[in-house]
Structure formats: structure tokens, C-alpha cells
C-alpha positions in Angstrom: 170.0 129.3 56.3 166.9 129.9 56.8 165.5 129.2 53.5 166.8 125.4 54.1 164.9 125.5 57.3 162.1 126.3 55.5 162.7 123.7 52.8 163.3 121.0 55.8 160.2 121.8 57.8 158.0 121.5 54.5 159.6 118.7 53.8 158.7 117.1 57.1 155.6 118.2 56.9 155.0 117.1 53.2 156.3 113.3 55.1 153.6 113.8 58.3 151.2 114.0 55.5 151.4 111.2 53.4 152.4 109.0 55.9 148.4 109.9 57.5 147.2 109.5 54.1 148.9 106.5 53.2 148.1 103.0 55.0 148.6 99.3 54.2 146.1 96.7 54.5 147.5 93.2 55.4 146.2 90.0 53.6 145.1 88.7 56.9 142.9 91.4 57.8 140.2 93.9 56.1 140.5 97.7 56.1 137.6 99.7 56.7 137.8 103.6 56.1 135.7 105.9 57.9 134.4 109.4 56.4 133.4 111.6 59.6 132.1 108.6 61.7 130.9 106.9 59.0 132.1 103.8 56.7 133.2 105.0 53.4 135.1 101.6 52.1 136.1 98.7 52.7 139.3 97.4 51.9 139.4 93.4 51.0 142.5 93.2 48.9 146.2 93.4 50.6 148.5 96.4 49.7 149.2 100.1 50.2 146.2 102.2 50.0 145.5 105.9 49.9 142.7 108.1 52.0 142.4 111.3 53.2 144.3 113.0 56.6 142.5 112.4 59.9 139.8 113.9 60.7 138.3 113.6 57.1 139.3 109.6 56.8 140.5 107.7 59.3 140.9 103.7 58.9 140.7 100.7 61.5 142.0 96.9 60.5 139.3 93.7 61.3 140.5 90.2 61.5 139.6 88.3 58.2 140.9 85.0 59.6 139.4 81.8 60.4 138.7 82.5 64.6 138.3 80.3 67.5 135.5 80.9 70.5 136.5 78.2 73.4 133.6 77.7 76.4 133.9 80.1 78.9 131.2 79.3 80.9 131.0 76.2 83.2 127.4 76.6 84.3 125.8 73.2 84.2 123.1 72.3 81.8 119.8 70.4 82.0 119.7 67.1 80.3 115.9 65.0 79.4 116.6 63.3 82.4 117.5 65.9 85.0 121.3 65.5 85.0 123.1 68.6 85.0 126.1 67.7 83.0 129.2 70.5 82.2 129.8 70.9 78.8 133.1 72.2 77.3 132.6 73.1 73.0 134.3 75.7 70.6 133.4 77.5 67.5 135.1 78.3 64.9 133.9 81.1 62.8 135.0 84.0 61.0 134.2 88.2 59.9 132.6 87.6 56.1 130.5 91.3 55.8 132.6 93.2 57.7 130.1 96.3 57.1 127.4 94.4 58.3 129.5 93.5 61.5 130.5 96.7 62.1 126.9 97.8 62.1 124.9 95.5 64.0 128.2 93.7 66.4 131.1 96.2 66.9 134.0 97.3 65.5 136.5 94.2 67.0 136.4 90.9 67.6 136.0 90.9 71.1 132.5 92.0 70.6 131.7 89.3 68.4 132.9 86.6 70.1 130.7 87.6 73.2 127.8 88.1 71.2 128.2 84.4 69.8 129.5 82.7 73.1 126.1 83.7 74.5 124.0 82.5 71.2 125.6 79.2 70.8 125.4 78.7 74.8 122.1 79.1 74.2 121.1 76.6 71.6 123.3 74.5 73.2 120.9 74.3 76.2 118.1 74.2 74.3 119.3 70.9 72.2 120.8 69.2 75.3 117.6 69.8 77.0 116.3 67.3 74.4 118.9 64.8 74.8 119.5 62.0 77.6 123.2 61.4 78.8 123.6 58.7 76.8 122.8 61.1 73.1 125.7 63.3 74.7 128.2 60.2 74.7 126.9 58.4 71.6 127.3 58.5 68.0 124.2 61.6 68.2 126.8 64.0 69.2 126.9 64.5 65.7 123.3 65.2 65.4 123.4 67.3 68.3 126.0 69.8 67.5 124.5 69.9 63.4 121.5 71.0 64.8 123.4 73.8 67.4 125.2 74.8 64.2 122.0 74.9 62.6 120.3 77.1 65.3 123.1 79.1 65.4 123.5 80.4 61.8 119.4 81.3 61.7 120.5 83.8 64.5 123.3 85.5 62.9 121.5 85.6 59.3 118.4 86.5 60.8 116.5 90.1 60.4 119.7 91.8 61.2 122.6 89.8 60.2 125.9 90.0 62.1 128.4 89.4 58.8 129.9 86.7 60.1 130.2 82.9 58.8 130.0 80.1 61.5 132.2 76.9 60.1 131.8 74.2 63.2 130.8 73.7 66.4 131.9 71.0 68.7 131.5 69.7 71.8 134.8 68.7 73.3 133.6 67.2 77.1 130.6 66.2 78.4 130.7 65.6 82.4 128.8 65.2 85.5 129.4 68.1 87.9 131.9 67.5 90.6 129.1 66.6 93.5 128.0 64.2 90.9 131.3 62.9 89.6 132.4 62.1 92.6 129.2 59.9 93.5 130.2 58.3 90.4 133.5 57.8 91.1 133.0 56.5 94.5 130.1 54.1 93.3 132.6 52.8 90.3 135.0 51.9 93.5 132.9 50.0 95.7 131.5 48.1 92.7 135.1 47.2 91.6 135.8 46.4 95.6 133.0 43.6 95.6 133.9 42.4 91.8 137.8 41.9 93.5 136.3 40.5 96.8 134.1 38.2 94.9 137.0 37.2 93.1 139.2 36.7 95.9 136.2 34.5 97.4 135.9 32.5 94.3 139.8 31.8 94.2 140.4 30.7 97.8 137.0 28.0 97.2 138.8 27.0 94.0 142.5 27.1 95.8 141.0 24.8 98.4 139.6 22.3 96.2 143.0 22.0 94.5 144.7 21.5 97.5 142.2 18.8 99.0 142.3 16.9 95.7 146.3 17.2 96.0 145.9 15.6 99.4 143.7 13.3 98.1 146.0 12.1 95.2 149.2 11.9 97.4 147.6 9.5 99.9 145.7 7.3 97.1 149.3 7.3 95.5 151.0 7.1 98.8 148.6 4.1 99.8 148.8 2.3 95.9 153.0 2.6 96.5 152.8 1.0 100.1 150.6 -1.9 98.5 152.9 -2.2 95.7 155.7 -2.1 97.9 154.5 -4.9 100.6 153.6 -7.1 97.6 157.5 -6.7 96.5 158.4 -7.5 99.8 156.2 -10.5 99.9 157.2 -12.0 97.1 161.0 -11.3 97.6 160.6 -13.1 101.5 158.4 -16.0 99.9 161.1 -16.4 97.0 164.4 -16.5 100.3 162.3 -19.1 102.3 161.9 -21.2 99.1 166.3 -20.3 98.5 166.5 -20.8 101.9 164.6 -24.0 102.3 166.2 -25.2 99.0 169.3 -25.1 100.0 168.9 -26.2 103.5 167.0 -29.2 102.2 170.2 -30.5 100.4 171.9 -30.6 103.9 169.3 -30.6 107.2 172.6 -30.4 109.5 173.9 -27.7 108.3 171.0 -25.6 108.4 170.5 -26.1 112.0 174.3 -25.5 112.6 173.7 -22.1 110.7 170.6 -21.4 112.2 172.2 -22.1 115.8 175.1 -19.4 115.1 172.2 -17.1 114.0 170.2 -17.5 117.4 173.6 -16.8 118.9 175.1 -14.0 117.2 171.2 -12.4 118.0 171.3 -13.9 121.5 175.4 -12.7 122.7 175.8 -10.0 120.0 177.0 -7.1 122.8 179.4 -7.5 125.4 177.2 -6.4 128.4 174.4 -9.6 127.1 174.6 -11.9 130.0 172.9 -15.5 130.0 172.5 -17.8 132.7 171.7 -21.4 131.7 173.4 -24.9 132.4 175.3 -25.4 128.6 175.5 -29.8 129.6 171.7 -29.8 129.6 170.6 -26.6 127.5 169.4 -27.3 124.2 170.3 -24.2 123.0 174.0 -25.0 123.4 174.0 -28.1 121.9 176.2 -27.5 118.9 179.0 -26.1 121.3 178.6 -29.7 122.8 179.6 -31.1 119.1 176.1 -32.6 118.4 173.7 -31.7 115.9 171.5 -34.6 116.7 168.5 -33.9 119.8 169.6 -35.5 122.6 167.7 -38.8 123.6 164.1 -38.0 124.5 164.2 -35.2 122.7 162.8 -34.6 118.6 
């Protein structure tokens, strides 16, 4: 019994053993093996990997992928002109020498990517320093961030170089500050307000001139119809006098019969029309009297 006790615990202990001797080293990453503090290898290739037990060897894993630094920092810079302007960029960059980084950054990448948020701030200043607003928002973006790039790698290759590869920078948003933007904004406004009220203006002037020369055109066509229409009339009355006197020609007595029950339908046409007038003597009743002629004296 307690010989397979004693088998068991070695065996455990045999495990615990290689298992701290014994590490794997993932294709996104690099493993460095430390030797009493200091770096004895470093591991590029993916796979399972042998060292010695802690503390002779112990072993720590560094990102070998391609990483992304975003703008932290929304201190506004300095353009040529005196604007201060926010600027929002990111880098991408990545671990190349990780010996070298672990020597002169840190041993994560937390260490790096504060080390190189505060370089590429600072070229960034420096190169939009140089620049007017307009460079930020034009086609020299390009130029400007080639050159932060540029300024960027000279620092981490410099005398002590960090091991680490800068790919791109870019600058995702330039901007006024908010004290500024909002000047802006309400400047923007009031100019739009007096393009709309200028507009407005110009529309009722050109709404009132359509409307006077509608006016005009209704009583020049009003007035041409009321012309057109007397003339009608003119000609239609002149053409029943010429009917009329045509036909009354052929017989003179009974046109003034028919003219006399005219003047009398006109004359005693309502029941309440009273007239007072001698009908022996009057004129005006001579056809009741059976006489078409004037009586003597009379034409």
C-alpha cells in the first residue's frame, strides 16, 4: 500500500515537473524565456517548447500581432494660424525585436503603447503647428500624417531602438473646440437665416409682380371682351332696325299697329298701372278708336 503511494506521489510529481518545464508558444504571440532575470531566448515559431523549472527559466508571452493605439488625449493643438483644433488619429503598429522591446520599453504592451501615444502626440503637434486649417481638411492630410510617420519611426529606431515597426498613422477628425464650434455653428445659422430671408424677400417682390401683371392681363382682356362684345351688340341692333325697318316698310300700317300694342303692353303691363287720359281725343289710343290714320291736323 504504501509502495503505490509512493509510486503515485512520484508520479504526480514527475507531472508537476514537466508541466513547469514544458510550455506552448501560440502563433500569435512570441515567447521570451528568462534565465535568472535575464533573457535567454526567444521564441518566434508556434509549438510546444521545453525550458527549465522556475526559478532557473521562467517564460512570459508578447503580442506579435498587428496592434492599434486610438487618441486618448483631447488637448487642443496649435494650428499656423492660432486655431486650436482637436484632433482624433490612430496608429497601427506592431512588436518586431521583441528583445530590444523588452529592454528599452517593457515587458507588455501597455508600456509600449504609452510610450508611442506620447511620441506620435508629439510630432503630431509639431507638424500641425506648421499647417493652416485648411492643410488639415485638404488633400495635404496626406502629406501631413507621411511626415508624423516619418518623425515617428526616427524616434523608435533612434540611439536606442524600441523593436517595434510603426505601419500607419492617420488622422481620423480634425475639429474646432466646442467654444469655437459653437461660434461656428451659430455663425453658419444666422448666415443661412439672412440667405432664407433674402429669399423670402425676393419671392414676395417676384410673387407681387405676377400678381399685378395677372390683374393687368384680366382687365386688358376683360376691357378687349367688353369692346368685342358691344361691337356684337351693335352690329346685331343695326342688322334688327334694318329687319325691322324692312319689313315694316312693306306695310307702314301695320308697323304702327304693332308698335302701338308695344307702347301698350309697356304702358298697362301690371294690374296696379293706372292711366288717366281722355281715349276720344288721346293720340295714344287711336288704334282702339279703329284708325291708323292721324287725326285731321295732326302728321
Amino acid at each position: 500500500m504504501n509502495r503505490i503511494g509512493f509510486v503515485f506521489s512520484s508520479f504526480l510529481v514527475v507531472l508537476a515537473l514537466a508541466s513547469s518545464m514544458l510550455f506552448v508558444v501560440d502563433q500569435r504571440q512570441f515567447g521570451v524565456v528568462y534565465a535568472l532575470g535575464q533573457i535567454k531566448e526567444v521564441i518566434t515559431a508556434p509549438g510546444l517548447n521545453f525550458k527549465l523549472p522556475p526559478p532557473f527559466q521562467n517564460v512570459t508571452y508578447i503580442d506579435k500581432r498587428l496592434l492599434t493605439l486610438d487618441s486618448s488625449d483631447t488637448e487642443p493643438m496649435l494650428t499656423a494660424e492660432k486655431q486650436r483644433v482637436v484632433v482624433d488619429w490612430y496608429v497601427r503598429w506592431r512588436i518586431s525585436e521583441p528583445t530590444e522591446y523588452i529592454r528599452n520599453v517593457g515587458n507588455n504592451e501597455a508600456a509600449g503603447a504609452t510610450r508611442l501615444n506620447s511620441v506620435v502626440r508629439d510630432a503630431l503637434q509639431e507638424e500641425v503647428n506648421k499647417r493652416t486649417v485648411k492643410d488639415l481638411l485638404s488633400l495635404k492630410r496626406e502629406a501631413l500624417m507621411a511626415d508624423v510617420k516619418r518623425e515617428v519611426l526616427a524616434k523608435v529606431r533612434g540611439v536606442t531602438p524600441w523593436g517595434v515597426d510603426v505601419v500607419d498613422v492617420r488622422i481620423t477628425r480634425v475639429d474646432y473646440v466646442e467654444a469655437i464650434t459653437e461660434s461656428v455653428y451659430q455663425r453658419m445659422a444666422a448666415e443661412r437665416k439672412r440667405v432664407a430671408n433674402e429669399l423670402r424677400s425676393t419671392g414676395g417682390a417676384e410673387g407681387e409682380k405676377i400678381r399685378a401683371d395677372a390683374d393687368r392681363q384680366r382687365e386688358v382682356t376683360v376691357a378687349n371682351a367688353y369692346r368685342d362684345a358691344q361691337k356684337i351688340k351693335g352690329e346685331g341692333d343695326a342688322e334688327a332696325a334694318r329687319i325691322y325697318a324692312d319689313a315694316f316698310g312693306r306695310d307702314p300700317q301695320f308697323a304702327q299697329f304693332y308698335r302701338s300694342l308695344d307702347a301698350y303692353k309697356a304702358s298697362l303691363g301690371k294690374k296696379s298701372d293706372v292711366m288717366v287720359v281722355d281715349p276720344a281725343s288721346s293720340e295714344f289710343f287711336r288704334v282702339f278708336r279703329g284708325t291708323t290714320a292721324p287725326p285731321p291736323g295732326k302728321k
